[in-house]
C-alpha positions as CSV (number, residue, x, y, z in Angstrom):
1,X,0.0,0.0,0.0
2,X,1.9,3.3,-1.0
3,X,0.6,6.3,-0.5
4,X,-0.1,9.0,-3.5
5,X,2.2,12.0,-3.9
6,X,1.2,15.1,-2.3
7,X,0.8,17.2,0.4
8,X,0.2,15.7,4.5
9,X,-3.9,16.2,4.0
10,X,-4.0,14.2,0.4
11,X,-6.2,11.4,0.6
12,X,-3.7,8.0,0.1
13,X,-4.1,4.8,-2.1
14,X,-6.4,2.5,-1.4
15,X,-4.5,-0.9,-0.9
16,X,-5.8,-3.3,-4.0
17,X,-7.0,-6.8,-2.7
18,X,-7.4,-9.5,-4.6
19,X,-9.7,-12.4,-3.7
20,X,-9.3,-16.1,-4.5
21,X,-12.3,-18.5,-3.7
22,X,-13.6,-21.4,-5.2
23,X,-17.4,-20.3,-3.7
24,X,-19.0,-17.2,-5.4
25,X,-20.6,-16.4,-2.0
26,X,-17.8,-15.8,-0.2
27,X,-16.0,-13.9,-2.8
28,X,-18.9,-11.8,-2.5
29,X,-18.9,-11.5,1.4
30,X,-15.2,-10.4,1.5
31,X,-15.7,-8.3,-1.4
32,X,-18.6,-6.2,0.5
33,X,-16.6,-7.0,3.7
34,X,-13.2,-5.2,2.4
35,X,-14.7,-2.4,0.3
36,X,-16.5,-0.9,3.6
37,X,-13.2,0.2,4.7
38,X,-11.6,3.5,3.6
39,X,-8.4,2.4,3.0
40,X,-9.1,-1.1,1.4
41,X,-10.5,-1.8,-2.1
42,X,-11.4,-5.2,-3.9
43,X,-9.7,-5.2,-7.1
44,X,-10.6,-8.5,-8.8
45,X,-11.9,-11.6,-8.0
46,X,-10.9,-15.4,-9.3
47,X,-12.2,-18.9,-8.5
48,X,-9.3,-20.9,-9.5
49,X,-6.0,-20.8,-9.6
50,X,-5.6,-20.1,-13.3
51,X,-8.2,-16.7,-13.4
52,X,-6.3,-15.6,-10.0
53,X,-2.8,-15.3,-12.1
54,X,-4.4,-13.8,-14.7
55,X,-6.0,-11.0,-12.5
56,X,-2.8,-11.1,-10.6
57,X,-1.4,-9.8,-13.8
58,X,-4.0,-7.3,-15.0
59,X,-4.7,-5.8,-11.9
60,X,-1.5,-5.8,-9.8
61,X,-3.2,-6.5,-6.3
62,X,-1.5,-5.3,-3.2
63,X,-2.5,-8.5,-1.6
64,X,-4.2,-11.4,-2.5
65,X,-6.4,-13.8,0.0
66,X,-6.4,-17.3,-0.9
67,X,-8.8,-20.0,0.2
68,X,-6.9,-23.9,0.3
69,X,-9.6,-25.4,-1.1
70,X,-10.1,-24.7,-4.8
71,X,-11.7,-26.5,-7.7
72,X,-9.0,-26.6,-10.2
73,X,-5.7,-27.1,-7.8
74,X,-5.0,-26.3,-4.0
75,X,-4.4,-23.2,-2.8
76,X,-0.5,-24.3,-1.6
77,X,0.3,-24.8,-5.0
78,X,-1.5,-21.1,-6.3
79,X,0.7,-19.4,-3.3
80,X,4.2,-20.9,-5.0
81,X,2.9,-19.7,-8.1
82,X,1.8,-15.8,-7.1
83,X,5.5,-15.7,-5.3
84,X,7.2,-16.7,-8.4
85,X,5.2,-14.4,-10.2
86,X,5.9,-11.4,-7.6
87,X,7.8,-12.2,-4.6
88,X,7.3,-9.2,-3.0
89,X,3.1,-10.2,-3.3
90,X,1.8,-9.8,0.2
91,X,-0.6,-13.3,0.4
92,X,-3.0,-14.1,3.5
93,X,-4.6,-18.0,3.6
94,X,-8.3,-18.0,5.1
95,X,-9.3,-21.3,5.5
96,X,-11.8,-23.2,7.0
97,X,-9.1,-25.8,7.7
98,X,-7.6,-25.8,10.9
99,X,-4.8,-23.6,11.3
100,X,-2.5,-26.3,13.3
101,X,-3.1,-28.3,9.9
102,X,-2.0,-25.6,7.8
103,X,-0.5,-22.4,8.8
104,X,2.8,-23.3,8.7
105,X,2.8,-24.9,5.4
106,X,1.3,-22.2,4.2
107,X,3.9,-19.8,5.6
108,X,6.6,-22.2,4.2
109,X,4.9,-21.9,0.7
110,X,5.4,-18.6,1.0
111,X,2.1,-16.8,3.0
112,X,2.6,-14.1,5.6
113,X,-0.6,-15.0,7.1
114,X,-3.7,-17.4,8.0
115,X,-6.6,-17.2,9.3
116,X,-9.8,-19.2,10.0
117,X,-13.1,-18.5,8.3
118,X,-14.7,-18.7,10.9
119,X,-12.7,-15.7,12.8
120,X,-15.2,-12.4,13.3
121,X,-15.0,-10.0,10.6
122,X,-13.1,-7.5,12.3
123,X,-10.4,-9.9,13.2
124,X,-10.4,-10.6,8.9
125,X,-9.7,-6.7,8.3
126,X,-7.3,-6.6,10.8
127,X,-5.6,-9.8,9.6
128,X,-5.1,-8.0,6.3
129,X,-3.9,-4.9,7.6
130,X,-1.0,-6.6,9.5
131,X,0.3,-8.2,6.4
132,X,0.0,-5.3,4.2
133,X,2.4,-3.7,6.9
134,X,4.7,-6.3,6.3
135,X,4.1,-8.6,9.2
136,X,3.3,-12.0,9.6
137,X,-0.5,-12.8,11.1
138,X,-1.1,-16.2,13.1
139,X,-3.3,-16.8,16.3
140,X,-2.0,-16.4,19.4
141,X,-2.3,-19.8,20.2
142,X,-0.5,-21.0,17.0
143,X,1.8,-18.2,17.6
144,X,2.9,-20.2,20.7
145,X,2.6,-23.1,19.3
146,X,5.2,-22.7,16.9
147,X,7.6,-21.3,19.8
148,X,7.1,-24.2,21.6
149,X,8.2,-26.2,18.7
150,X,11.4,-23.8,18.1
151,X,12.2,-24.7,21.5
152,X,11.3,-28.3,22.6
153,X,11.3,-30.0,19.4
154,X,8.2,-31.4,17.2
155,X,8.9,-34.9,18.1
156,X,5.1,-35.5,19.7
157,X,3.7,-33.4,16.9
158,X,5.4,-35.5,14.3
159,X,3.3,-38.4,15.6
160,X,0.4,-37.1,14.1
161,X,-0.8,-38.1,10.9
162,X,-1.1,-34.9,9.3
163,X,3.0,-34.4,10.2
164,X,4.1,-37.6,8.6
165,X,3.0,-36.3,4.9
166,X,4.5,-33.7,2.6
167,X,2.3,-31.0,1.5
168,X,1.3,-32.6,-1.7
169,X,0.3,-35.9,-0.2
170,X,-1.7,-34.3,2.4
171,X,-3.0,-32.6,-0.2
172,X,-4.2,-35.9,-2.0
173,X,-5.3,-37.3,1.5
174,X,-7.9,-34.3,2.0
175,X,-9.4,-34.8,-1.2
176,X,-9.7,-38.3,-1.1
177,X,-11.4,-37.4,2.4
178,X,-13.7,-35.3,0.9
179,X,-14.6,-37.9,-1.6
180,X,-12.7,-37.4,-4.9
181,X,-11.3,-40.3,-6.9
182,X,-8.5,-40.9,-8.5
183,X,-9.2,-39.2,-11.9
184,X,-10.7,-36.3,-10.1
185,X,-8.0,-35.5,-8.2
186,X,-5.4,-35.8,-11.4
187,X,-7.7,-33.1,-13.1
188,X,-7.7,-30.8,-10.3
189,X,-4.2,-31.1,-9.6
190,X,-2.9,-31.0,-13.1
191,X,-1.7,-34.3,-12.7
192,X,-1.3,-37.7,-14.0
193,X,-2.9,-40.5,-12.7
194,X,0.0,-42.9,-12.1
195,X,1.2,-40.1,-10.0
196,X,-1.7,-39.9,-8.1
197,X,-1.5,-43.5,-7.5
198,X,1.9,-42.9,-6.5
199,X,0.9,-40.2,-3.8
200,X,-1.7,-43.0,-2.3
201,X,0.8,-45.5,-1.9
202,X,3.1,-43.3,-0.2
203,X,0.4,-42.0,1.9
204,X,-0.6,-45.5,2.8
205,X,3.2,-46.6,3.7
206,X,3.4,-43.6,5.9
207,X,-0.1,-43.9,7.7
208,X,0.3,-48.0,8.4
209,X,-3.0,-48.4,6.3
210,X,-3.3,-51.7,4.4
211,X,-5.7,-50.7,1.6
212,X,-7.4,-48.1,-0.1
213,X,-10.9,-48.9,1.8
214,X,-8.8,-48.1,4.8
215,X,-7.4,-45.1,3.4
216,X,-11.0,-43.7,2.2
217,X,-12.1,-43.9,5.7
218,X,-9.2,-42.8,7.4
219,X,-8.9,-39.9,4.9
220,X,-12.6,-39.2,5.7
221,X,-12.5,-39.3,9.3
222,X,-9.5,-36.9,8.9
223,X,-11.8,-34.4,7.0
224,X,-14.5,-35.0,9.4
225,X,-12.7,-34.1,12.4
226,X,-10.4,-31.1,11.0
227,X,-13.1,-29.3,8.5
């Protein structure tokens, strides 16, 4: 957000926001949501990864709020692609996924925030205002979370199931929890199906599970309980 050129009392730049959501309704509600504020403003909106690089490069957004959960690809994948595109692209996740799930792959992906949909709408605003600023927005509890980490170690968190898979095979294991199929997931990853089959099997090895009937309902219990 820079301001315009001028004298103390000009009126400075709205910051240009960019929102990526693969459900029209809530692009609509953050829309309404971020242009009743005087120094925000809704520059585009895209519901997939392919239409949010294309506005990124039409409309040159200050900041861009991604959801995870989008029909053509996953929003982990879109974040690598804005920072390659721009790396000085200010990028906030809102998810309804669990931040412990997420937040710090998202970080890692290159984010400088996350927060929950389910957050009030003034903590949203303020959300985006701290990383337009240039600084990082978590919880407080995962804020602490992750010190405790820095200092004691992960080695209880990395008993969780959720720890034990790389981004793109928890990736594969949400959608398979939410019901997609092999083929499906291919499509909306970009993907070929052998290496989709290649994601399960890993996923499988990792998790102890000895089928893919296990791995459906393990996946969907997953989704059930985080979601």
């Amino acid at each position: 957000m820079n301001p315009q050129t001028g004298s103390d009392s000009a009126p400075r730049a709205k910051a240009k926001v960019l929102v990526v959501d693969d459900h029209a309704l809530v692009r609509r509600g953050l829309s309404a949501l971020i242009g009743s504020e005087p120094d925000l403003e809704v520059c585009g909106e895209a519901a997939d990864p392919a239409e949010a690089l294309t506005r990124l490069a039409t409309q040159k957004p200050d900041l861009v709020i991604v959801d995870l959960s989008l029909q053509n690809g996953h929003g982990l994948d879109l974040i690598r692609q804005l920072r390659a595109h721009d790396d000085g692209l200010r990028i906030l996740v809102l998810s309804m996924h669990d931040e412990v799930l997420f937040a710090e792959r998202s970080l890692r992906a290159g984010a400088h925030g996350y927060i929950n949909k389910q957050e009030a709408t003034d903590k949203v605003v303020h959300a985006i205002r701290q990383v337009l600023v240039g600084k990082v927005y978590l919880s407080g509890a995962m804020t602490e979370r992750m010190l405790q980490r820095a200092t004691t170690g992960d080695a209880v968190e990395a008993q969780l199931p959720s720890e034990r898979l790389s981004d793109r095979e928890l990736t594969v294991f949400q959608m398979v929890g939410e019901g997609l199929g092999t083929r499906e997931i291919a499509e909306r990853l970009r993907l070929s199906i052998k290496t989709i089959e290649t994601y399960r099997e890993h996923i499988k090895a990792k998790l102890g599970l000895k089928n893919s009937s296990e791995l459906g309902r393990h996946a969907a219990q997953w989704v059930l309980e985080n979601t």
